[in-house]
ROLO-320544 format. One record per residue (C-alpha): x, y, z; residue in three letters. Coordinates in steps of 0.5 Angstrom, whole numbers, plus 500, padded with zeros to 3 digits. Layout:
<recs>
XYZALA/...
</recs>
This chain:
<recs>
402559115UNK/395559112UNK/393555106UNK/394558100UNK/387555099UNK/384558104UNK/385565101UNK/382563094UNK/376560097UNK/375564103UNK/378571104UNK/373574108UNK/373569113UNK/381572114UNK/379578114UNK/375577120UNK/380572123UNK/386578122UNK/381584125UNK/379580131UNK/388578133UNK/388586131UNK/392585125UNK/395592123UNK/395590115UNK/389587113UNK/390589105UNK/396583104UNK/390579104UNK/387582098UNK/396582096UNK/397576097UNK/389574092UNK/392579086UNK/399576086UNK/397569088UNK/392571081UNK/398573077UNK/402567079UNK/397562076UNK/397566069UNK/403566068UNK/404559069UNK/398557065UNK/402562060UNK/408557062UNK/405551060UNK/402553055UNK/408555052UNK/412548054UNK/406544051UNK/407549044UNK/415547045UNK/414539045UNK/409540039UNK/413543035UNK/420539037UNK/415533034UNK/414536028UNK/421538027UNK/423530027UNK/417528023UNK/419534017UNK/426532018UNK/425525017UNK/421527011UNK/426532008UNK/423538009UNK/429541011UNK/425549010UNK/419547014UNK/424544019UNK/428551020UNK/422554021UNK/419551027UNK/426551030UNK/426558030UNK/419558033UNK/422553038UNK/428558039UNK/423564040UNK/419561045UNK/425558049UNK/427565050UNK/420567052UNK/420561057UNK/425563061UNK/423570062UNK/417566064UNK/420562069UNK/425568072UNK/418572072UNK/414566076UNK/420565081UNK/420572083UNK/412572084UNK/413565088UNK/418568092UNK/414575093UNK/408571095UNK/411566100UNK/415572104UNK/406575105UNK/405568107UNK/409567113UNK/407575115UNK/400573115UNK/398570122UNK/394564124UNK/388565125UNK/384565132UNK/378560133UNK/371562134UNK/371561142UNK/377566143UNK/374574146UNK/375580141UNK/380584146UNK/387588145UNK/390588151UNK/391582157UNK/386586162UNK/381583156UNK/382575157UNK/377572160UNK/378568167UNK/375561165UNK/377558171UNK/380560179UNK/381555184UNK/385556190UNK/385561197UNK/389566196UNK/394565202UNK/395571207UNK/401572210UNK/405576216UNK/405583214UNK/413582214UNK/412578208UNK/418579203UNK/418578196UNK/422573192UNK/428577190UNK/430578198UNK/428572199UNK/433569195UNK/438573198UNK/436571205UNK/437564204UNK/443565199UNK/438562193UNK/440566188UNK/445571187UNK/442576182UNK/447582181UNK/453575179UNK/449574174UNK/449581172UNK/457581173UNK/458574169UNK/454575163UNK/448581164UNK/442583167UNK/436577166UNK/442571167UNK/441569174UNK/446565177UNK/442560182UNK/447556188UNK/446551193UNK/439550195UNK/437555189UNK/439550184UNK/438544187UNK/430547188UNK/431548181UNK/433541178UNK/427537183UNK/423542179UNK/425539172UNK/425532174UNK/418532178UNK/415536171UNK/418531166UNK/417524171UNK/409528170UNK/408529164UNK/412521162UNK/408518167UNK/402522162UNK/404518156UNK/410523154UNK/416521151UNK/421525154UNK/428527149UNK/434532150UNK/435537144UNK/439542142UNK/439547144UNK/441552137UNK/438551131UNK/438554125UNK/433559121UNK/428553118UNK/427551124UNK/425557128UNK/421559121UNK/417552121UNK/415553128UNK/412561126UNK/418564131UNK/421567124UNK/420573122UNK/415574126UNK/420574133UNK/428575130UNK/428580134UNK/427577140UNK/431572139UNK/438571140UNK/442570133UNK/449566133UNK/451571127UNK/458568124UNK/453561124UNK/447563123UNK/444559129UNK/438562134UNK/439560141UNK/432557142UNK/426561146UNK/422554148UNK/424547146UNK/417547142UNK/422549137UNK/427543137UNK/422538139UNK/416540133UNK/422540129UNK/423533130UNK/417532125UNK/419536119UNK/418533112UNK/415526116UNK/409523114UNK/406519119UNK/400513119UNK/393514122UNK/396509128UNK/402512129UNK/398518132UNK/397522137UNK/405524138UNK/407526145UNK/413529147UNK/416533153UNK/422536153UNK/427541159UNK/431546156UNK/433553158UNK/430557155UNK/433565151UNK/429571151UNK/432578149UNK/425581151UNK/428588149UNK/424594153UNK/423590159UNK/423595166UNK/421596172UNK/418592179UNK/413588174UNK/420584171UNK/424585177UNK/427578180UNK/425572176UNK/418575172UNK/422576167UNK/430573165UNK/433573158UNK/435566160UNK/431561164UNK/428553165UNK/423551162UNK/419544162UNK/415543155UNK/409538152UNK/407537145UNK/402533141UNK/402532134UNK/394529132UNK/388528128UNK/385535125UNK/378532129UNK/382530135UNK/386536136UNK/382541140UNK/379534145UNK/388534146UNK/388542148UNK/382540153UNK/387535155UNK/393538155UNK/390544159UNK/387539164UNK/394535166UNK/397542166UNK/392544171UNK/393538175UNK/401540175UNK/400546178UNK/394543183UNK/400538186UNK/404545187UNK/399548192UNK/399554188UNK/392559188UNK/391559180UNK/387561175UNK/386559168UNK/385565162UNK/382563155UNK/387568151UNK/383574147UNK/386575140UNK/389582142UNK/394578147UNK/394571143UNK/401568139UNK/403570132UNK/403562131UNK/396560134UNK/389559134UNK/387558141UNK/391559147UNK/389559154UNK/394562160UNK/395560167UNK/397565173UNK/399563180UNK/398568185UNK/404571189UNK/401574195UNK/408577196UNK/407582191UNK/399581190UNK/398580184UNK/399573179UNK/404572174UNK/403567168UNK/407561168UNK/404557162UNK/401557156UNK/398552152UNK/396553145UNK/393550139UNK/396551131UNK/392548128UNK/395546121UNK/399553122UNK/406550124UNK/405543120UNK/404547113UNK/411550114UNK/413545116UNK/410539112UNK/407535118UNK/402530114UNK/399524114UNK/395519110UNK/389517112UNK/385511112UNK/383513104UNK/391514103UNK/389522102UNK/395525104UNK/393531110UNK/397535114UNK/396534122UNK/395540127UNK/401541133UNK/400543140UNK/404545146UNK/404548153UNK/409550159UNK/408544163UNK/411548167UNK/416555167UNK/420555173UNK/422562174UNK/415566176UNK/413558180UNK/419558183UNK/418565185UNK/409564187UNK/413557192UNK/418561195UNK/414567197UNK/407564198UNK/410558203UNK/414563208UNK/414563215UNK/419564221UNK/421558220UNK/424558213UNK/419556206UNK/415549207UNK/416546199UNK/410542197UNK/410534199UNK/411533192UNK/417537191UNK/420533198UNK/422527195UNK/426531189UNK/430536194UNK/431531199UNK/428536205UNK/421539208UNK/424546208UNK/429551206UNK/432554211UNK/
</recs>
């Protein structure tokens, strides 16, 4: 959520920033600056009001201590009349505070300077590209007949036990999948990461404090009789973590990593571009998050990109890295670089990462502060990344490393699986 200073102080910097994400509703802004205007009036009304009460209820002693018993009656009528007007001051300030917040929280952040105006994921910008693109035999097969040939996965179960998009993983399959997580975590502990486990549900203030709510409720799954969202990314429970903390310069940078499975509705999704594990409502996913100094945190995003990059440079897999135009960024964020892999067999790269900076956007909702060396209270900027998502590397190193022979894991995994190949 943006600061509500920012809008008294800077509205047209906003409205850049909206046209540049392709904000559809600019005019809230100029809403949320009338209500804003409106709230303040009615509270300096208020207290001016409150101020005439705490007069008057002084004055009523000093008479009654006197004797003057009219001069008394009068004020409490006075008094009576402007606790009346108080109250409907009151319910009328709490109506404009609620009114003001529900615009708030619909008003995306901002992007940074550096990101590309665009609309569309054809318009971000290529910052980087390593790796030769593989060549395989022209018998090459996707990793959807690839998991069947080896008995990897069995998709049209998934579809039997809960729906399409829940892939049940067997034998080498699942056993791929948990070396894949605990390579991931042991990278990113060895990084400095702190690894927990989190719940994997949580309730309607978590999922608003990480900008998921409102914004997303519709891709999400909701747990109605509890009201519990099952969460999209372990971002959510892990930054949580931190709500209503106030930290120490020394006790930052936070550094956090987490595995979860992670639940997307992803409604309208269909076609050979989502087939297989491009895209699943259920998946394995491996998460970074920082929470840091305001003037450290985009020195964090670069280092944060840089350990991601040498996660995927450990798998043997072409990549690039894409610095996110503001047509095609999060709700939620500032700046957002992706990484895509290239899968040969279908000739074409699929994103297995994200990783973002919100600045105070997240810790705004969620009152992440700190006190500074002066002891002035002041909120934190949070990060995450994708280090990584399983489903789309697990597709790139299956259909990549074929061969007659079977599929040849990287040297990093074997240790993890136990064997050099699948077969």
């Amino acid at each position: 959520m943006l600061p509500l200073q920012l809008f008294r102080q800077n509205k047209q910097l906003i409205l850049e920033g909206l046209k540049k994400k392709n904000f559809k509703t600019p005019e809230w802004v100029d809403a949320i600056v009338e209500i804003d205007e409106h709230r303040r009036r009615v509270q300096t009304e208020n207290d001016s009001l409150a101020a005439s009460i705490n007069s008057a209820s002084k004055s009523i002693g000093h008479h009654m201590a006197k004797g003057e018993k009219a001069e008394a009656d009068l004020l409490k009528e006075k008094v009576s009349l402007h606790k009346e007007q108080a109250k409907e001051l009151a319910s009328k300030l709490e109506e404009l505070e609620t009114e003001l917040q529900d615009m708030l929280v619909r008003i995306p952040n901002l992007p940074h300077s550096s990101v590309p105006y665009g609309k569309t994921p054809e318009e971000n910008e290529v910052v980087l590209q390593h790796g030769n693109i593989p060549k395989l035999v022209a018998q090459k097969l996707p990793h959807w007949e690839l998991t069947a040939k080896y008995g990897l996965i069995d998709f049209e179960l998934g579809t039997k036990i809960t729906g399409s998009g829940f892939p049940v993983y067997i034998g080498q399959g699942a056993k791929l999948q948990r070396a894949l997580i605990t390579y991931f975590l042991n990278y990113n502990i060895d990084a400095g990461y702190t690894e927990y486990r989190p719940p994997y549900m949580v309730n309607e203030a978590s999922a608003y404090g990480t900008g998921q709510l409102p914004d997303k409720e519709g891709q999400m799954y909701h747990v109605t009789e509890d009201d519990l969202y099952l969460i999209p990314t372990s971002e959510v429970p892990v930054t949580n973590m931190y709500r209503d903390v106030i930290l120490t310069e020394q006790e930052m940078p936070v550094k956090m990593t987490a595995y979860s499975p992670c639940f997307r509705r992803e409604a309208g999704s269909y076609g050979k571009d989502v087939r297989g594990l491009n895209r699943v409502h259920q998946f394995d996913k491996v998460e970074i998050v920082q929470l840091t100094h305001p003037e450290k945190s985009y020195t964090t995003l670069d280092e944060m990109v840089k350990h991601v990059e040498g996660l995927v440079q450990s798998l043997g897999l072409p990549y690039r890295i894409l610095r996110l135009c503001g047509g095609d960024m999060s709700f939620a964020s500032a700046l957002t670089y992706d990484f895509e892999v290239y899968s040969a067999a279908q000739e074409r790269w699929l994103e297995i990462s994200s990783v973002s900076n919100f600045e105070v956007f997240q810790t705004n909702r969620m009152k992440i502060r700190f006190k500074d060396s002066n002891g002035k209270m002041q909120l934190m900027h949070s990060l995450n990344g994708s280090s990584l998502a399983l489903p789309r590397v697990m597709a790139c190193l299956l259909e990549n490393n074929q061969s007659p022979d079977g599929i040849l894991l990287p040297k990093v995994l074997q240790p993890y699986f136990g064997a050099e190949m699948i077969k």
